[in-house]
N, CA, C and O atoms as a GROMACS GRO file, in nm:
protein
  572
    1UNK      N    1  -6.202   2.390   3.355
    1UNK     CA    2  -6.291   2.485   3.416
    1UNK      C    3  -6.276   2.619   3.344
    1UNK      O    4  -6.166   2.645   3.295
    2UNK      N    5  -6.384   2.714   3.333
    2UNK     CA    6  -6.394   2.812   3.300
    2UNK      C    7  -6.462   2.910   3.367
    2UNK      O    8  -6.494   2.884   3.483
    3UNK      N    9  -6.491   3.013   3.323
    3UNK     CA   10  -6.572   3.128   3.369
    3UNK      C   11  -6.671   3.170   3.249
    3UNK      O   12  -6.651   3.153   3.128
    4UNK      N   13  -6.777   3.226   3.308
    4UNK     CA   14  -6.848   3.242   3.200
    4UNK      C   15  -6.862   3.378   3.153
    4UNK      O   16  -6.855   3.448   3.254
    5UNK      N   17  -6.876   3.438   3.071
    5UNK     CA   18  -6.904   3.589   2.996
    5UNK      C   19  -7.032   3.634   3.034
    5UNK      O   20  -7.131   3.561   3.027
    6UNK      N   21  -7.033   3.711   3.062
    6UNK     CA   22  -7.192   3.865   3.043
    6UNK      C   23  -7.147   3.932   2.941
    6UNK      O   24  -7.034   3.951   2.896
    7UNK      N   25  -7.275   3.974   2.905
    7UNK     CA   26  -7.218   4.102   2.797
    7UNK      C   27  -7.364   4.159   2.851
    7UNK      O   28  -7.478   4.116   2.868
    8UNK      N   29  -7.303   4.262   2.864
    8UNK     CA   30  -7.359   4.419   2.893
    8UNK      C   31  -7.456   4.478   2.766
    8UNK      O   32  -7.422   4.468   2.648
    9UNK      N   33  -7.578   4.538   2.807
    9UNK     CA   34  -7.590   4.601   2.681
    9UNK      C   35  -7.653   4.722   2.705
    9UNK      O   36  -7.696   4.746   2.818
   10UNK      N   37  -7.669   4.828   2.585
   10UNK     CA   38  -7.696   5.011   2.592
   10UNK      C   39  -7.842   4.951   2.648
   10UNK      O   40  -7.903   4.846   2.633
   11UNK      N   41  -7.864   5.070   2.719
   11UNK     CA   42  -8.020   5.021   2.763
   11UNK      C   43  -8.056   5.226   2.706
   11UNK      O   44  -7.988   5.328   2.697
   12UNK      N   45  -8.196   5.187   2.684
   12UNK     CA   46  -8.245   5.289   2.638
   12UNK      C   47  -8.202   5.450   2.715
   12UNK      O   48  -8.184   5.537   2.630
   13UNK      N   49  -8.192   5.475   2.796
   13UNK     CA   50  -8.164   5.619   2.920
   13UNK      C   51  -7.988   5.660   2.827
   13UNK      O   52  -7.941   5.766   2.786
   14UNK      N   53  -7.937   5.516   2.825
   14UNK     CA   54  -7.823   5.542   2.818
   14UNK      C   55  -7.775   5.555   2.692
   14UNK      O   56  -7.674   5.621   2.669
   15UNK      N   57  -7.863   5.475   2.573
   15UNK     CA   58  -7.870   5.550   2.446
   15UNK      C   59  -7.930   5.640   2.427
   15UNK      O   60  -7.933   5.658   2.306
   16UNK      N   61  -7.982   5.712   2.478
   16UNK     CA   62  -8.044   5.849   2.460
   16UNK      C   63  -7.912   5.975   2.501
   16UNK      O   64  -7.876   6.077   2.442
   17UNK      N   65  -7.869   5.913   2.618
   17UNK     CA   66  -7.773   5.995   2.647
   17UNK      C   67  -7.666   6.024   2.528
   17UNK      O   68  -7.642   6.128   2.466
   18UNK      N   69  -7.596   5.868   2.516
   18UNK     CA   70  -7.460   5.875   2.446
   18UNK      C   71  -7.520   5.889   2.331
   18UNK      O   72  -7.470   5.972   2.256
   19UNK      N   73  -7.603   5.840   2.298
   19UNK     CA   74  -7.618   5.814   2.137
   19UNK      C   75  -7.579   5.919   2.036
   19UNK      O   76  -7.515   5.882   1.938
   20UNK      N   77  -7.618   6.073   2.053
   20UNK     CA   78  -7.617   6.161   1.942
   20UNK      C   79  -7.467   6.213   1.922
   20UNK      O   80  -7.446   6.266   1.813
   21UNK      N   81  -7.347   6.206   2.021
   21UNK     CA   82  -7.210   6.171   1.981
   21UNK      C   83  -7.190   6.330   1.970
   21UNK      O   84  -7.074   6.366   1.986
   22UNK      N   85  -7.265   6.409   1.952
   22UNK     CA   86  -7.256   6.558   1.871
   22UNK      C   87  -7.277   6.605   2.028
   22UNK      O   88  -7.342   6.530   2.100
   23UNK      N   89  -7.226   6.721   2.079
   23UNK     CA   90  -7.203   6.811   2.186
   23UNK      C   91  -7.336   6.865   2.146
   23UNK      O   92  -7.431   6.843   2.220
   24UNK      N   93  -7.350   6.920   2.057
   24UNK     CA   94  -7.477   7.036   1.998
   24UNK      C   95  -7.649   6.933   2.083
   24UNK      O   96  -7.760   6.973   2.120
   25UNK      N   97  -7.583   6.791   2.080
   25UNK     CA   98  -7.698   6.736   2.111
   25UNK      C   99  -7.662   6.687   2.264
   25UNK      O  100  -7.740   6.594   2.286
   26UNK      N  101  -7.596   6.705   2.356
   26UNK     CA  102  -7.580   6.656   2.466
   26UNK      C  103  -7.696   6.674   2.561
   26UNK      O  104  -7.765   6.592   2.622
   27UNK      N  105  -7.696   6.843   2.554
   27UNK     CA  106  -7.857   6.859   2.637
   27UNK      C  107  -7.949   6.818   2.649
   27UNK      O  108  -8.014   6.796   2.751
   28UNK      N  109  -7.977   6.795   2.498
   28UNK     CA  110  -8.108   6.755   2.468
   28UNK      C  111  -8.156   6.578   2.470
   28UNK      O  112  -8.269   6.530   2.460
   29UNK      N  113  -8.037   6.515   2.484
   29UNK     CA  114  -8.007   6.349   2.492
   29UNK      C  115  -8.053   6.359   2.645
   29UNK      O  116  -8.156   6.297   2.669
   30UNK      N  117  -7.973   6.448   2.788
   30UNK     CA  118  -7.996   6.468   2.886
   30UNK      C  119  -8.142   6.480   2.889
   30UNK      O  120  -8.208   6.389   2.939
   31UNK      N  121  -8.200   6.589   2.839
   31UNK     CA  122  -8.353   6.618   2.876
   31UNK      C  123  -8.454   6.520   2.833
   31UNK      O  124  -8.552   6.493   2.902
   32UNK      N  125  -8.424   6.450   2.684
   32UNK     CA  126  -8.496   6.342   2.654
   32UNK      C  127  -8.466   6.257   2.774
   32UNK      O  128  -8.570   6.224   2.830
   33UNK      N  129  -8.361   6.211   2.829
   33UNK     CA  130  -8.362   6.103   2.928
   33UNK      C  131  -8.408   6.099   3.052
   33UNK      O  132  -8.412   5.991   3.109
   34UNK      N  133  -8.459   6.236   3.127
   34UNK     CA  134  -8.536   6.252   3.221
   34UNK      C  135  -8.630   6.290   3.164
   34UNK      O  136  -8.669   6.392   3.220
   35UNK      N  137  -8.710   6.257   3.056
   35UNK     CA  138  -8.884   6.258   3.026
   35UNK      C  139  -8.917   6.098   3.000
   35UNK      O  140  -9.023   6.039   2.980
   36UNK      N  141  -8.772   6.052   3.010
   36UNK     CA  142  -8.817   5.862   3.017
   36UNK      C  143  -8.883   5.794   3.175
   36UNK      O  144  -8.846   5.838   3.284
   37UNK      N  145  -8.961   5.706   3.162
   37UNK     CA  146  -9.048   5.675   3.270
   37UNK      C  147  -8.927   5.626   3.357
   37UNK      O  148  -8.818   5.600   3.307
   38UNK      N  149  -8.958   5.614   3.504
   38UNK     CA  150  -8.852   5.608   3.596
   38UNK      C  151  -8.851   5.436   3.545
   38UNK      O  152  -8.931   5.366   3.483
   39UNK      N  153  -8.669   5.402   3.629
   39UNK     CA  154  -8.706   5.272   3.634
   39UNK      C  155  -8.801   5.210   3.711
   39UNK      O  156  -8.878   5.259   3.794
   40UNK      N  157  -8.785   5.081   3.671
   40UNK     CA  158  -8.888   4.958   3.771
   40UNK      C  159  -8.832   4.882   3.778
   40UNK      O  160  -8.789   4.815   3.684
   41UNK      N  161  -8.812   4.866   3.888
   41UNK     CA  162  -8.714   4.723   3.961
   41UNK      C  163  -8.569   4.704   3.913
   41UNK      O  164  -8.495   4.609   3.937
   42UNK      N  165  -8.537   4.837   3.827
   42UNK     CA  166  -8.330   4.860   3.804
   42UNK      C  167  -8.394   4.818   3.656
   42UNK      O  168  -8.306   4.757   3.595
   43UNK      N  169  -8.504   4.827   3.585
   43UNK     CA  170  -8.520   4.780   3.423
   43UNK      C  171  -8.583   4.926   3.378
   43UNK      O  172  -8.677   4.990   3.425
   44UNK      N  173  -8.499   4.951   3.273
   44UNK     CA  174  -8.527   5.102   3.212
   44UNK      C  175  -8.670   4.991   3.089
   44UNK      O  176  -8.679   4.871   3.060
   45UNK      N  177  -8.740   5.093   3.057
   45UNK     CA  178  -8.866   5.069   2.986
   45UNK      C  179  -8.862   5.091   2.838
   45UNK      O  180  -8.930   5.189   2.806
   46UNK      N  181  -8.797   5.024   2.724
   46UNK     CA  182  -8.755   5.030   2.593
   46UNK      C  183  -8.850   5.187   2.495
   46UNK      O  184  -8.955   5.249   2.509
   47UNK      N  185  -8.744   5.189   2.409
   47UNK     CA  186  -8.781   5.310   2.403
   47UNK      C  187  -8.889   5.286   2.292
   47UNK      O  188  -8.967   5.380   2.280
   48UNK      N  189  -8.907   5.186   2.216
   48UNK     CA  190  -9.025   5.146   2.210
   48UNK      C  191  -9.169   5.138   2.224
   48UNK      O  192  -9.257   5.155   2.140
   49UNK      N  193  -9.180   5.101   2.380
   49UNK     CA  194  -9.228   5.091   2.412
   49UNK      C  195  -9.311   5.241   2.524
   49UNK      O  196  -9.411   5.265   2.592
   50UNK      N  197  -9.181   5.305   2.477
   50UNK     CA  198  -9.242   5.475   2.527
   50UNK      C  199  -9.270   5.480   2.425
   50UNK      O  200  -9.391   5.473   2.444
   51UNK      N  201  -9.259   5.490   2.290
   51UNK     CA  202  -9.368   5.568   2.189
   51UNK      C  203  -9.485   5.470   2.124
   51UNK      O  204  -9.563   5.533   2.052
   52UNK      N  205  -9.512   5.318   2.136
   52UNK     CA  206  -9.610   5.243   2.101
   52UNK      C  207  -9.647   5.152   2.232
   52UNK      O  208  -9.581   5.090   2.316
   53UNK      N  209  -9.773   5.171   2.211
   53UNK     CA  210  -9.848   5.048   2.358
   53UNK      C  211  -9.743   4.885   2.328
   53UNK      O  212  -9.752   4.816   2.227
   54UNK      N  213  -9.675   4.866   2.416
   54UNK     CA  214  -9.623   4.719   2.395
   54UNK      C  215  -9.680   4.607   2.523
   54UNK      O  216  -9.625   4.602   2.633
   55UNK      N  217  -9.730   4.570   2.507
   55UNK     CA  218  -9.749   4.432   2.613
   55UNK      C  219  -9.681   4.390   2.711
   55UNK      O  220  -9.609   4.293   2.686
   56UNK      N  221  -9.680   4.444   2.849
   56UNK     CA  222  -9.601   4.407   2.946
   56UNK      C  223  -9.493   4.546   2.997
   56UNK      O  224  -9.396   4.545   3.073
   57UNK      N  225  -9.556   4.655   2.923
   57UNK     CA  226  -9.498   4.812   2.913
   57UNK      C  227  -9.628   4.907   2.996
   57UNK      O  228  -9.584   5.002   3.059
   58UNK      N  229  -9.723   4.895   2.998
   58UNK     CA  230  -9.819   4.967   2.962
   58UNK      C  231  -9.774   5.065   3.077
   58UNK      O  232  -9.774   5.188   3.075
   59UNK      N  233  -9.747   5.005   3.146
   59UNK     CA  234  -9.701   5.157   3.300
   59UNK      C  235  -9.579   5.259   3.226
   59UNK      O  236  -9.586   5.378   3.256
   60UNK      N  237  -9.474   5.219   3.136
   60UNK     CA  238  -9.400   5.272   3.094
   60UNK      C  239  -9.419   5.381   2.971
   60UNK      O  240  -9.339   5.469   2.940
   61UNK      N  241  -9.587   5.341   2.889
   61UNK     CA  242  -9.606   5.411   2.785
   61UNK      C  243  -9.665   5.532   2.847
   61UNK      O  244  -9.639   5.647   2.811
   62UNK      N  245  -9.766   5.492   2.964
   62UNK     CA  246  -9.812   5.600   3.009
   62UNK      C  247  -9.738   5.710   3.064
   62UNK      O  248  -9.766   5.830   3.058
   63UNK      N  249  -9.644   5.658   3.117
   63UNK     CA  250  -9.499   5.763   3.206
   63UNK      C  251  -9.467   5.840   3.094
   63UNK      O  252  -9.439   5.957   3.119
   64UNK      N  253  -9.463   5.804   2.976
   64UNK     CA  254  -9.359   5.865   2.872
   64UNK      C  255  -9.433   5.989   2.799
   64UNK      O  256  -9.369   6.080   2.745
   65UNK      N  257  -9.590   5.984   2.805
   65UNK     CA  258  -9.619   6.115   2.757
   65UNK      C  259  -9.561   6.211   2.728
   65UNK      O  260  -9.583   6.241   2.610
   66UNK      N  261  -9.469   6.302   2.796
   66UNK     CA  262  -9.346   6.371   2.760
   66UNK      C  263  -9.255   6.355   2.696
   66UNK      O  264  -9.186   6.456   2.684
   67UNK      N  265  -9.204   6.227   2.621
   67UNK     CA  266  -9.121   6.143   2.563
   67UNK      C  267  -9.192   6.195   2.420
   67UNK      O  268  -9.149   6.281   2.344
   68UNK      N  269  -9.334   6.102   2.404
   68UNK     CA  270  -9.416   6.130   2.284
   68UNK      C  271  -9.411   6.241   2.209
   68UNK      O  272  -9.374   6.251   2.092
   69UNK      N  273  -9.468   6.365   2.316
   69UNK     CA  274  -9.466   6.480   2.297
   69UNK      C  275  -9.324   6.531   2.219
   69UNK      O  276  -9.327   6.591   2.111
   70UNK      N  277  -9.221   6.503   2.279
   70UNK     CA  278  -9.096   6.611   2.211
   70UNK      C  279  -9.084   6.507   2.109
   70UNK      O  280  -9.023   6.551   2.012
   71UNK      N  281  -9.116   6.400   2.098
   71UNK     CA  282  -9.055   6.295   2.008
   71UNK      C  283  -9.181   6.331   1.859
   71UNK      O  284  -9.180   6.286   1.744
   72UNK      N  285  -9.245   6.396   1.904
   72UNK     CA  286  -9.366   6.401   1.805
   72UNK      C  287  -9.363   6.594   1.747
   72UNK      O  288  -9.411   6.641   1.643
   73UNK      N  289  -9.318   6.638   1.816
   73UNK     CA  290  -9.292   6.805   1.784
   73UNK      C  291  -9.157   6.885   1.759
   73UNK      O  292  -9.144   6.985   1.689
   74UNK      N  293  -9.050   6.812   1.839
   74UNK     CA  294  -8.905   6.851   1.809
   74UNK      C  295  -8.846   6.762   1.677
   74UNK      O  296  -8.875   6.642   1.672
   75UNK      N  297  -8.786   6.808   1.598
   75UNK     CA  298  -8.723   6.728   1.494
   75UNK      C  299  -8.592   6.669   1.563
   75UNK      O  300  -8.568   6.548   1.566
   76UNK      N  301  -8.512   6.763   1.617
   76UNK     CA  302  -8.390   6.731   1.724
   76UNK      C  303  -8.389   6.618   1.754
   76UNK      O  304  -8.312   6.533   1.710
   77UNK      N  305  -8.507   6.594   1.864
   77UNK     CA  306  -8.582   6.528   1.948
   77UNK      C  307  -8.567   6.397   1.887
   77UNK      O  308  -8.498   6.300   1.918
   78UNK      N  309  -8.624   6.413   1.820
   78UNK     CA  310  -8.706   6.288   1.685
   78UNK      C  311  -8.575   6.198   1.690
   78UNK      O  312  -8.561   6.089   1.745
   79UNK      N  313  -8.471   6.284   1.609
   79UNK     CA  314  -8.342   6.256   1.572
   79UNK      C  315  -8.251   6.176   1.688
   79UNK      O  316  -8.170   6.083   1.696
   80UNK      N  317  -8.301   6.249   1.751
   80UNK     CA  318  -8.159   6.184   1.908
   80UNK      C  319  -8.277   6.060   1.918
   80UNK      O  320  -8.215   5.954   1.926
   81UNK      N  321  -8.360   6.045   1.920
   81UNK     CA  322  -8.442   5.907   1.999
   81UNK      C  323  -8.427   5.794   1.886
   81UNK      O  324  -8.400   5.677   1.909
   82UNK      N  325  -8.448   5.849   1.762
   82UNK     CA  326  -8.429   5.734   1.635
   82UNK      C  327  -8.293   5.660   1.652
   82UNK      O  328  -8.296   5.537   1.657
   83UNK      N  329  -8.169   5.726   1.660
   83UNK     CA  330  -8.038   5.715   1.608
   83UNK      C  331  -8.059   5.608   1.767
   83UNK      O  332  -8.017   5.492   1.770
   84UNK      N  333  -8.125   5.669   1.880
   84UNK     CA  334  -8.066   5.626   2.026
   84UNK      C  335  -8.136   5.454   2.003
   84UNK      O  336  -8.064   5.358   2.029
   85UNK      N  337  -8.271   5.433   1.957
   85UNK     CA  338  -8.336   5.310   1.890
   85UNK      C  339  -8.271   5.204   1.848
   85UNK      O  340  -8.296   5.085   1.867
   86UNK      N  341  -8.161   5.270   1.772
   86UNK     CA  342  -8.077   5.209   1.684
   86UNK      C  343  -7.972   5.128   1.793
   86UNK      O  344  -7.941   5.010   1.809
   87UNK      N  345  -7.946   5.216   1.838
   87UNK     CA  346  -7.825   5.138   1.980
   87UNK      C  347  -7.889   5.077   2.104
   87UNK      O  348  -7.822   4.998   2.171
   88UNK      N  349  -8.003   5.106   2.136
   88UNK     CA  350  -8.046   5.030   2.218
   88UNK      C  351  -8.068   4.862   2.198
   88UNK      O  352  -8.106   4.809   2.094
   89UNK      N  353  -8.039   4.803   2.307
   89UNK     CA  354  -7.959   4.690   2.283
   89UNK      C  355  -7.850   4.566   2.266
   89UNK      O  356  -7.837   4.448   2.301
   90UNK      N  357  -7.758   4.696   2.167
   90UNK     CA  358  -7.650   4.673   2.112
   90UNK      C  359  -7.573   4.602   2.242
   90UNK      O  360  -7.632   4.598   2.350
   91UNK      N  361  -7.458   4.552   2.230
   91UNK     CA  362  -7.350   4.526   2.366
   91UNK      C  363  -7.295   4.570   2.339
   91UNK      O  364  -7.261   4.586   2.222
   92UNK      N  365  -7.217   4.658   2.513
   92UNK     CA  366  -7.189   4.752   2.554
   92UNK      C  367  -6.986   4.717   2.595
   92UNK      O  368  -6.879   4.768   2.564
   93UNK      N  369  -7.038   4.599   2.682
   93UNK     CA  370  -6.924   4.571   2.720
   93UNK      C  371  -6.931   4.417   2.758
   93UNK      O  372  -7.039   4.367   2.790
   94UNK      N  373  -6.830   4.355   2.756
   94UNK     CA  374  -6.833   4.205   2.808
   94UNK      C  375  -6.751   4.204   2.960
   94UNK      O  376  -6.648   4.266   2.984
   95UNK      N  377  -6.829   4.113   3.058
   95UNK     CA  378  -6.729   4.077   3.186
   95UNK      C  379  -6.729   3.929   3.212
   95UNK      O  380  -6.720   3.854   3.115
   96UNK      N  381  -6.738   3.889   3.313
   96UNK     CA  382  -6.717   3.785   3.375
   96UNK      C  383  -6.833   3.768   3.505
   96UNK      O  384  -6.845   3.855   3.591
   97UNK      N  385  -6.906   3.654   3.503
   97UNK     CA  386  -7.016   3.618   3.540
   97UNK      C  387  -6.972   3.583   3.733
   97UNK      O  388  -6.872   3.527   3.778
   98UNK      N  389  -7.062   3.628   3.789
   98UNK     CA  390  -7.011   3.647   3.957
   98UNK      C  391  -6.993   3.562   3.978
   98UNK      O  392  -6.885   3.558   4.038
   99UNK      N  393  -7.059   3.419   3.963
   99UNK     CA  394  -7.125   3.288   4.038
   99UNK      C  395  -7.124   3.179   3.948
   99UNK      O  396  -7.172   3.078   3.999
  100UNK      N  397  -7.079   3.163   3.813
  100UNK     CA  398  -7.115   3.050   3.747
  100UNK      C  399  -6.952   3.006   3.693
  100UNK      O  400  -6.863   3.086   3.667
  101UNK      N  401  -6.942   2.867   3.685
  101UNK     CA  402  -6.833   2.831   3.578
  101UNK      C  403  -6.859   2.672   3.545
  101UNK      O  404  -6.929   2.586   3.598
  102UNK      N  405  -6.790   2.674   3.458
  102UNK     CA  406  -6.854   2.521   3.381
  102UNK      C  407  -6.716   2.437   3.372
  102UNK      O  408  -6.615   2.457   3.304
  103UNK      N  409  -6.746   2.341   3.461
  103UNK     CA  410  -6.653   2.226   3.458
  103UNK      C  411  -6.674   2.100   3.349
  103UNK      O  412  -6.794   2.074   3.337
  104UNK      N  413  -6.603   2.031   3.283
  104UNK     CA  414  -6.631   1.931   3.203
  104UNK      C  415  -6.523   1.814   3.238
  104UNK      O  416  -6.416   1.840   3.292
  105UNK      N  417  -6.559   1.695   3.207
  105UNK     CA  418  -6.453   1.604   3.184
  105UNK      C  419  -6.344   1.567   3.062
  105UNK      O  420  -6.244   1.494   3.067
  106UNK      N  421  -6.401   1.648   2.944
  106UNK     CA  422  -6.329   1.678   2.806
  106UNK      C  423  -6.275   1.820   2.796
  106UNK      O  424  -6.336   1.904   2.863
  107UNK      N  425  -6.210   1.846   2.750
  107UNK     CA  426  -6.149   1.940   2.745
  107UNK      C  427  -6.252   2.052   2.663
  107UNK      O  428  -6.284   2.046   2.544
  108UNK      N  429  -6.293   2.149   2.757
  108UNK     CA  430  -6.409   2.279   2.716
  108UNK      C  431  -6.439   2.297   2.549
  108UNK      O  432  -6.551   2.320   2.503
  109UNK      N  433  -6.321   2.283   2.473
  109UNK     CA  434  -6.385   2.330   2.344
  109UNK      C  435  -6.458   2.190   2.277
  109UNK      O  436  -6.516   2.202   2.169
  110UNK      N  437  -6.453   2.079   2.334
  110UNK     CA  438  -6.511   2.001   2.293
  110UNK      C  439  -6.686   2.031   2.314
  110UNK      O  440  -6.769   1.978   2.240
  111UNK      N  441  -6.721   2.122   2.424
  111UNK     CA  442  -6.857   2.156   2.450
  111UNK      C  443  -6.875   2.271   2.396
  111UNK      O  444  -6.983   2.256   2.339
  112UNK      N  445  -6.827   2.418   2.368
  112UNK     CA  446  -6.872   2.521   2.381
  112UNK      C  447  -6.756   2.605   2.331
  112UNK      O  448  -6.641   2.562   2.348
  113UNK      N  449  -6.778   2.730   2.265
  113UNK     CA  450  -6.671   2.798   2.208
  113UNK      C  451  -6.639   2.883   2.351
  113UNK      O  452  -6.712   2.913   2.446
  114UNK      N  453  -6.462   2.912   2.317
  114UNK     CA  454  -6.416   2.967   2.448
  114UNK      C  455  -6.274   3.100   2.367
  114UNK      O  456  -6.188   3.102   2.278
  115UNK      N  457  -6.316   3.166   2.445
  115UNK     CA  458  -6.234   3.261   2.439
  115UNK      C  459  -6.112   3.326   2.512
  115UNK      O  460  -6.146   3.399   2.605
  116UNK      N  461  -6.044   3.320   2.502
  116UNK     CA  462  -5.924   3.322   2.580
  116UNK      C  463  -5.825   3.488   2.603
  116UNK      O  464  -5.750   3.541   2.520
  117UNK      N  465  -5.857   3.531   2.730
  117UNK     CA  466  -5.797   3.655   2.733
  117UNK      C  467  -5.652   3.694   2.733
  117UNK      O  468  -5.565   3.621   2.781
  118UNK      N  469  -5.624   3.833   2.669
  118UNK     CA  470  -5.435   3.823   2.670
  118UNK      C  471  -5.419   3.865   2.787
  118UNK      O  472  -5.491   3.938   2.855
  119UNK      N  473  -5.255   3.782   2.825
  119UNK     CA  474  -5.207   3.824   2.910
  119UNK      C  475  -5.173   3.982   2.904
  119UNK      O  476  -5.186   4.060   2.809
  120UNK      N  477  -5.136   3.998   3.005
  120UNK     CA  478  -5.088   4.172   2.987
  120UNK      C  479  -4.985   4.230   2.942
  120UNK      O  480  -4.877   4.208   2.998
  121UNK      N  481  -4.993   4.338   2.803
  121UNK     CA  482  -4.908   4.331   2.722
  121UNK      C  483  -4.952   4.246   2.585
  121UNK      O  484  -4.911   4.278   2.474
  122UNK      N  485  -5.013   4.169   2.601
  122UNK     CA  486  -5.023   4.103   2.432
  122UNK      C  487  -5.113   4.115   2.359
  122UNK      O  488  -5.219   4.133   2.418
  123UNK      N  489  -5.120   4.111   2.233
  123UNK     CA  490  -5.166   4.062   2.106
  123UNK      C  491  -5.325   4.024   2.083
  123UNK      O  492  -5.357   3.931   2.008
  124UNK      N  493  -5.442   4.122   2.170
  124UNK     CA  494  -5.525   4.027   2.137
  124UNK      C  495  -5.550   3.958   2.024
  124UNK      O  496  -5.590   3.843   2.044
  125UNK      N  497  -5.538   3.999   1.886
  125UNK     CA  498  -5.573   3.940   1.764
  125UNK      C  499  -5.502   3.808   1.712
  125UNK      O  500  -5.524   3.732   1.617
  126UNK      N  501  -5.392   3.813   1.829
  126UNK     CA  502  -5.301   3.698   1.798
  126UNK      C  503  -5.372   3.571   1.908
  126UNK      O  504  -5.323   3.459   1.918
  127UNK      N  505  -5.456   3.604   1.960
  127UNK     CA  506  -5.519   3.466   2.048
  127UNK      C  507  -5.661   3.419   1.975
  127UNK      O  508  -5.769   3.461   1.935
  128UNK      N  509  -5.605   3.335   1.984
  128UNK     CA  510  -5.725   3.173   1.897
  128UNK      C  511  -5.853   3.177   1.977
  128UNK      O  512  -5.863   3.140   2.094
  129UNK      N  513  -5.929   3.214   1.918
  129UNK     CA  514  -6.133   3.153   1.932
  129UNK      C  515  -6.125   2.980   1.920
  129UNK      O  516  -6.082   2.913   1.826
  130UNK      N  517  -6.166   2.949   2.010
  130UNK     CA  518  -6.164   2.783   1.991
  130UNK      C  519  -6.328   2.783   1.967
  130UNK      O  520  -6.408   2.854   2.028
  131UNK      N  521  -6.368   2.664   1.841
  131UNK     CA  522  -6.492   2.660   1.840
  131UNK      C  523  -6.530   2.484   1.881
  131UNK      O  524  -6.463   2.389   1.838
  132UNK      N  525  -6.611   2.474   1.944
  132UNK     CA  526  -6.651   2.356   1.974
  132UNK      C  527  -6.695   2.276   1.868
  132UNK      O  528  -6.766   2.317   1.776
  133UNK      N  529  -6.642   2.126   1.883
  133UNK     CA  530  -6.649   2.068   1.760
  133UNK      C  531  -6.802   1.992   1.751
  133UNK      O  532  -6.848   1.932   1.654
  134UNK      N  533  -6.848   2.007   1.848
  134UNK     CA  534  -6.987   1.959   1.884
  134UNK      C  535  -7.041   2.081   1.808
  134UNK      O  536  -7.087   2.075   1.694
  135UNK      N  537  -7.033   2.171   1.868
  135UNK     CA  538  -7.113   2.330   1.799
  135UNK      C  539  -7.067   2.330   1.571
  135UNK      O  540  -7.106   2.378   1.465
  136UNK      N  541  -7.003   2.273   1.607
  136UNK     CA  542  -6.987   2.293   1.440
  136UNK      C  543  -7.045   2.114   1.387
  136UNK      O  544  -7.079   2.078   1.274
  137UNK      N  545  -7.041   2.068   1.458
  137UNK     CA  546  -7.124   1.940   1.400
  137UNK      C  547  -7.261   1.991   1.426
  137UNK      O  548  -7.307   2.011   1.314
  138UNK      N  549  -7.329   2.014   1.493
  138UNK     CA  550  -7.466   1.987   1.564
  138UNK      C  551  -7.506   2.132   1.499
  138UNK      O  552  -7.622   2.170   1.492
  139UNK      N  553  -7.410   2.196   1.458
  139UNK     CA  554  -7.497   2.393   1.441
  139UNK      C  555  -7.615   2.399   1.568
  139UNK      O  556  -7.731   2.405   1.525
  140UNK      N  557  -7.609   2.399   1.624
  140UNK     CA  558  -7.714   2.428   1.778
  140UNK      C  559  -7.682   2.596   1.778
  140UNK      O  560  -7.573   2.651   1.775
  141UNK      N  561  -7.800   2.647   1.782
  141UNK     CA  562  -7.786   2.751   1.824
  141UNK      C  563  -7.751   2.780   1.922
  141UNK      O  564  -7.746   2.903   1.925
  142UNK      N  565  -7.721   2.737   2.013
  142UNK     CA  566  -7.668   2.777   2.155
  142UNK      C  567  -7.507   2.785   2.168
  142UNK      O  568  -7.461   2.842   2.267
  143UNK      N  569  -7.395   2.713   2.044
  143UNK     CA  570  -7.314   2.763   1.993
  143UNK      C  571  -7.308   2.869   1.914
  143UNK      O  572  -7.200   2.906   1.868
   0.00000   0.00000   0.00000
C-alpha cells in the first residue's frame, strides 16, 4: 500500500506576487495582482488568458482590462507579468493525497514509480527512486 502525491502548482495571482524576487518590485507584483479578475469557483484565470481571448476564459479576459492596460503601458508592469508567465504553472510543492492509496498484490514498484520519504534526520539523496519495471518496459506515459 501506498499513498499518493499532489503536487501543487504557482497559479497565476501568486506568480505575479512572488515572481519578481526584487523588493523594488513587490508593490507593483501586489497591484498587478489585484487588477487580476477575481477568482471563480477557488480557480485563478491564467495569465494568458488575461491578455489574449482564450476559450473557456472569456469572463476572465474581460475582468482583466486593467491587467491589459498596465501590461500594455508600464514596462515594470510588462516585466513582472512576463517573468510571472514563466512560473505560472511550475510546481510549487508536493503533499500527500487526502483520500486515495493504491493497494497491489505485487509489490508497488512492479506497477508504478515510488518514492520514498526520509526518516527524520536523513539523507534525502541517499534514498532510492524505484522505477517500475512495467513503466520501463511499456514507456507508458503514465510512468
Amino acid at each position: 500500500m501506498a499513498q499518493i502525491v499532489t503536487f501543487s502548482t504557482i497559479k497565476a495571482r501568486a506568480a505575479v506576487r512572488d515572481g519578481p524576487g526584487s523588493s523594488a518590485f513587490l508593490r507593483l507584483g501586489d497591484k498587478i495582482a489585484k487588477a487580476m479578475p477575481p477568482l471563480v469557483m477557488g480557480r485563478d484565470t491564467p495569465l494568458r488568458a488575461c491578455l489574449e481571448r482564450v476559450e473557456g476564459h472569456e469572463d476572465g479576459y474581460v475582468a482583466a482590462a486593467e491587467l491589459r492596460e498596465m501590461y500594455g503601458q508600464d514596462p515594470d508592469a510588462k516585466l513582472v507579468i512576463d517573468v510571472a508567465k514563466g512560473l505560472e504553472g511550475l510546481r510549487r510543492q508536493d503533499g500527500i493525497h487526502a483520500a486515495a492509496v493504491v493497494i497491489t498484490h505485487e509489490p508497488l514498484t512492479e506497477y508504478l514509480p515510488v518514492q520514498r520519504k526520509p526518516e527524520p534526520g536523513a539523507d534525502p539523496p541517499m534514498l532510492p527512486l524505484s522505477r517500475s519495471t512495467r513503466c520501463t518496459e511499456s514507456r507508458t506515459s503514465a510512468c
